[in-house]
C-alpha positions as CSV (number, residue, x, y, z in Angstrom):
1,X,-24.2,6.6,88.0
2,X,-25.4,9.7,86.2
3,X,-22.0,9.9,84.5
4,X,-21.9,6.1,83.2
5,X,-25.5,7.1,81.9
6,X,-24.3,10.3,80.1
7,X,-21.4,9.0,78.6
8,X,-23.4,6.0,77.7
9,X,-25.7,8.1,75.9
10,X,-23.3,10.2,74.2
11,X,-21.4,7.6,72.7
12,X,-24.8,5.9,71.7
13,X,-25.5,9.1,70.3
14,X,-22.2,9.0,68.5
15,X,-22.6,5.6,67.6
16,X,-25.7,6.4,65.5
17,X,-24.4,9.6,64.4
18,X,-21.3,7.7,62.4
19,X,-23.7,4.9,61.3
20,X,-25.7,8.1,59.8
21,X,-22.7,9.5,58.2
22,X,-21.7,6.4,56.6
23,X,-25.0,5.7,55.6
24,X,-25.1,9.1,53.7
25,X,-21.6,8.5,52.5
26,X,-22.6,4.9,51.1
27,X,-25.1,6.5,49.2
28,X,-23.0,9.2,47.7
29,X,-20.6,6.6,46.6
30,X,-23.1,4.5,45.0
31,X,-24.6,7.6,43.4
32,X,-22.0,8.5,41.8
33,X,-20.7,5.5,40.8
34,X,-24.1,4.7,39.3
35,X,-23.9,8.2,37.7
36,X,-20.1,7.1,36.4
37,X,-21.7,4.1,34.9
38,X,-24.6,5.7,33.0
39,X,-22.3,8.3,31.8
40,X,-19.7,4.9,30.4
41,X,-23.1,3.9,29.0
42,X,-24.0,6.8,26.8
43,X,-20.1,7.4,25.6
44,X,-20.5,3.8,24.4
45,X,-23.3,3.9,22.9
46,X,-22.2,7.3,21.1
47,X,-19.5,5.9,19.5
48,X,-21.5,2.4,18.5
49,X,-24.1,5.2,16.5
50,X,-20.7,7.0,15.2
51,X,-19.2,3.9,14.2
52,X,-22.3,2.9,12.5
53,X,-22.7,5.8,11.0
54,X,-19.3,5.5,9.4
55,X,-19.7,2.1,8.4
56,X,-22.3,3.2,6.6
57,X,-21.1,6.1,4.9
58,X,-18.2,3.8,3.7
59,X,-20.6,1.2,2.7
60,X,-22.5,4.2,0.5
61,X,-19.5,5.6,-0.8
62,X,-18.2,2.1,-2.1
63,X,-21.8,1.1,-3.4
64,X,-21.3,4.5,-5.6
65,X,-18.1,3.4,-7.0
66,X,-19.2,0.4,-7.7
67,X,-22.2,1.7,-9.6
68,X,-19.8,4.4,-11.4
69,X,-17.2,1.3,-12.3
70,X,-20.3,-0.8,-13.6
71,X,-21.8,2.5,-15.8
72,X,-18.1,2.9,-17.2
73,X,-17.6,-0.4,-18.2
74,X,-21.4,0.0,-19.6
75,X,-20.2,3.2,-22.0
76,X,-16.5,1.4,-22.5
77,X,-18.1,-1.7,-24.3
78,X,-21.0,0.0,-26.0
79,X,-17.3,2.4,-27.4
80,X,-16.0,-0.8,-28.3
81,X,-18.5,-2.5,-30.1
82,X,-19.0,0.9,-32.4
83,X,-15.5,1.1,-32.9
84,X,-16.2,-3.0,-33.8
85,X,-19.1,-1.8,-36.5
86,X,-17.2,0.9,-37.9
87,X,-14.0,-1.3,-38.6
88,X,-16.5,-4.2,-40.4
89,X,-18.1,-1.6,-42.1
90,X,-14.9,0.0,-43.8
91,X,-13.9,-3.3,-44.6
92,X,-16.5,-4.1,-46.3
93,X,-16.4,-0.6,-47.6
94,X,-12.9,-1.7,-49.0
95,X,-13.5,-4.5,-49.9
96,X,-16.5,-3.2,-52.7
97,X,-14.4,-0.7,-53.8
């Protein structure tokens, strides 16, 4: 029976050795899948900050076009309402004479 008893062993042996193996081998896989996932993570979140960083560089850019559209109209009536004065004020002007 020595044999039955080796052979038992070995593959006992074996047995433990392969549970071993694809114990390390679950954990590899998970380890890099968790690794995978982080990585997913941070590219996402990168381009959420990018994306929000553009957002709000258009945001700022449209804010200052509004302000320069606002400080022209400003100057455009204030051009206006000399041109206004100095067409009454010839008239009258013309009108003395």
């Amino acid at each position: 029976m020595g044999i039955l008893d080796d052979a038992k062993d070995a593959m006992k042996s074996a047995g433990e050795k392969i549970s071993d193996v694809a114990g390390d081998v679950k954990d590899t896989v998970m380890d890099k899948a968790s690794d995978a996932k982080d990585a997913v993570a941070d590219k996402m979140g990168d381009a959420k900050d990018a994306a929000q960083d553009k957002m709000g560089d258009a945001k700022d850019a449209a804010s200052d076009k509004m302000d320069q559209a606002k400080a022209d109209a400003k100057v455009g009536k204030a051009k206006a309402e000399q041109g206004a004065t100095e067409a009454v004020n010839n008239a009258k002007d013309q009108v003395r004479n």
